[in-house]
C-alpha positions as CSV (number, residue, x, y, z in Angstrom):
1,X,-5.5,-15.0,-47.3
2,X,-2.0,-14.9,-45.9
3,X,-2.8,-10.9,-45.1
4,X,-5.8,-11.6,-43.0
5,X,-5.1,-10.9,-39.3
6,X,-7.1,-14.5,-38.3
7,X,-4.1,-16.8,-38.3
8,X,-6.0,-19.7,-39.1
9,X,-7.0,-17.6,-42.6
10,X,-2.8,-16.6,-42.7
11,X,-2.0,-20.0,-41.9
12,X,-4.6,-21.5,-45.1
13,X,-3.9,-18.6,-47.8
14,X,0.3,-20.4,-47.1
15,X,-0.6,-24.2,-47.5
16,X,-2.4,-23.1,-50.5
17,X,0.7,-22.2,-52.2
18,X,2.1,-25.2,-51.3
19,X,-0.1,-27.1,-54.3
20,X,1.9,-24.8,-56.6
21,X,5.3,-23.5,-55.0
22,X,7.4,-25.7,-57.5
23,X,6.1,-24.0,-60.6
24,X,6.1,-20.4,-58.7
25,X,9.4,-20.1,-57.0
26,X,11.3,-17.7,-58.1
27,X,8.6,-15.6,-58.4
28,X,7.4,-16.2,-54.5
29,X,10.9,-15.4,-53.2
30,X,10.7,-12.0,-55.2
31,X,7.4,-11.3,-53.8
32,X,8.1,-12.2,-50.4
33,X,11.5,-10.0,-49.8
34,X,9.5,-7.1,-51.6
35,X,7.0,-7.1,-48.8
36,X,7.8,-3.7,-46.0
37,X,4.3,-4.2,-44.6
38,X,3.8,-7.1,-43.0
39,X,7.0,-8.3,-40.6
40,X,5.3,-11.9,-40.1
41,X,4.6,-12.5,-43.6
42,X,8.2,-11.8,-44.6
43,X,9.6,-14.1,-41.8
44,X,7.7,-17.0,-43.8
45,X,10.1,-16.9,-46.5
């Protein structure tokens, strides 16, 4: 969801991982300064 260009859908795919960010963060940081195709994305992290 957080790739889809509506930012509504982008803004619901990243409260999603809210629910489960404490179990999933090292994970999610790794993830996150791996990505080289989506600027905005990245700038979440």
């Amino acid at each position: 969801m957080m790739r889809r260009h509506d930012p509504q859908t982008g803004e619901d795919g990243f409260q999603l991982l809210l629910t489960e960010v404490t179990d999933h963060v090292g994970e999610l940081i790794a993830e996150f300064e791996r990505e080289t195709e989506d600027y905005g994305l990245r700038c979440w992290s």
